[in-house]
N, C-alpha and C positions, 0 to 999 in steps of 0.2 A: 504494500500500500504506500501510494508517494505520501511524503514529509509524519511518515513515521522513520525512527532509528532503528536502525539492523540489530537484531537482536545476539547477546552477548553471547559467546562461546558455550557449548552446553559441557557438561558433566558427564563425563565419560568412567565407566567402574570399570577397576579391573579385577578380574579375579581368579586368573590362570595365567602361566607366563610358556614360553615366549609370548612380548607385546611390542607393538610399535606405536608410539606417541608418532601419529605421523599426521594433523590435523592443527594447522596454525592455530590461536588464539583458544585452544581447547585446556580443559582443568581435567584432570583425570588423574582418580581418587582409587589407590590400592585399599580394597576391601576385606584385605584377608592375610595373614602371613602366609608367605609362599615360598616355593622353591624351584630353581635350575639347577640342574644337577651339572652342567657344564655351558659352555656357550655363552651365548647375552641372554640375560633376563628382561630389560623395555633396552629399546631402542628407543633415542628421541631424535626425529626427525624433518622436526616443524621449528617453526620459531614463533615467539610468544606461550609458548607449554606451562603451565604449573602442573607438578607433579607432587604428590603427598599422602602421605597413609591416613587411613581414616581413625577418627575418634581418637586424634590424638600422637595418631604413629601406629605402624605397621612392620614386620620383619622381614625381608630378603635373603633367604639364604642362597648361594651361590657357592660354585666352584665341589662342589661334595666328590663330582666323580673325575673330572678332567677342569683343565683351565676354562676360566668363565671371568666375565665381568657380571655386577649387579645393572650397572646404569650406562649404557658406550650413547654418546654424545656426537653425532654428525658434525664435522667440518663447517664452521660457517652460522649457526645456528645462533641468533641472537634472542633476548627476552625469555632465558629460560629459570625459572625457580622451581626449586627443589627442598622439602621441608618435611619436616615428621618421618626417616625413614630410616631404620637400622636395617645397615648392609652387613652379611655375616658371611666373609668364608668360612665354608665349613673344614675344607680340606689344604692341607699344603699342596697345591697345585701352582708352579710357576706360570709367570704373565699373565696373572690372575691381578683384577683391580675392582675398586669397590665403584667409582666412577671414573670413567675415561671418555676422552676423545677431543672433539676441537678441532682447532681455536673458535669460540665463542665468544660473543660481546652480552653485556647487559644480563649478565648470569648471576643470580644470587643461590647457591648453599647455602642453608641454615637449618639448624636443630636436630641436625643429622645424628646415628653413631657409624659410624666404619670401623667392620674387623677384616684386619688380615693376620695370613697367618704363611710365612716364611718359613724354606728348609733347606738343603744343601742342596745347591745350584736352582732351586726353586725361588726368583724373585716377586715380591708381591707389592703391591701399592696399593691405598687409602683411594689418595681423589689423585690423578692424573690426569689433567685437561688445562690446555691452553687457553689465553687472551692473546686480542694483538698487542702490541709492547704498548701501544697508547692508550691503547682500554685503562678507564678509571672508574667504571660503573658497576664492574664484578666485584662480588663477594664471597668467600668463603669465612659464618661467622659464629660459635654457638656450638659448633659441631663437638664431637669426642671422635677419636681417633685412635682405633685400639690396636696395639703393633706386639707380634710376636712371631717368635721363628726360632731360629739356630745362624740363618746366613745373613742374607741381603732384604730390608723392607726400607718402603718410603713411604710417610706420611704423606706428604704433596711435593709430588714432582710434577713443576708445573712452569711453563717458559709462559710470559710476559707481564702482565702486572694486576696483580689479583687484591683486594682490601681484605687483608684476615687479621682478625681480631676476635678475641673473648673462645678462643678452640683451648680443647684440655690433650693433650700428645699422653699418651700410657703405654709405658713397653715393657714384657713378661718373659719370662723363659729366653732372655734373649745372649746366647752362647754364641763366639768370634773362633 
């Protein structure tokens, strides 16, 4: 109908994974703790996405039987938030990450937890995701970041310039 406003992005549930966040300007609300046993658990591949567990927060476990990410972020992808969602590897699986991908503009993390979990020659990472080096609008903020292994882990390995503030880093079992 002319000079009404296009109506807002709907409410997308999820509640089996693999998923693709693949619908610009859409909010889509993990309904359930869930599991990938390997592989990507959502894919986001729109830009403007809010993603977040419902009632509060929801769990991702990933990585249990081979390498996986919980959250891989398409190249390019701006306006994206991410809030309420504890990433849990389960297994020490190398090239495993809790979010990856990029470079992305206009990105906020917050209220996150990320686990990995690190082994011999098996590398693991937290968040791995770029900005362009002049990006000033991302964030990483609020989250916990839980890091354990025997070898090699990264909290945030992350190339160009991200605003993180108020995150807790915690490392366990962790033998050189």
């Amino acid at each position: 109908i002319l000079g009404l406003p296009a109506p807002a992005g709907a409410d997308v549930f999820i509640d089996s994974l693999p998923f693709d966040c693949s619908t610009g300007g859409e909010t889509y609300i993990v309904t359930a703790d869930l599991s990938q046993p390997s592989g990507t658990a959502l894919s986001v591949t729109a830009d403007g996405v809010t993603l977040f567990g419902e009632d509060g927060g929801k769990t991702l476990t990933y990585a249990s039987t081979g390498a996986g990410t919980a959250i891989q972020v398409e190249a390019g992808v701006s306006g994206l938030t991410i809030y309420d969602l504890d990433l849990v590897q389960r297994a020490v699986q190398g090239g495993s990450a809790g979010i990856s991908g990029g470079p992305v503009t206009s990105t906020v993390i917050r209220d996150c937890t990320v686990t990995v979990r690190s082994g011999e020659g098996a590398v693991a990472t937290a968040i791995d995701i770029g900005t362009s080096t002049s990006e000033t609008a991302s964030s990483i903020q609020g989250c916990t970041i839980n890091l354990s292994g025997e070898n090699r882990f990264y909290g945030l390995a992350s190339e160009g310039s991200w605003n993180v503030h108020d995150n807790t880093f915690n490392v366990s079992d962790h033998a050189m």
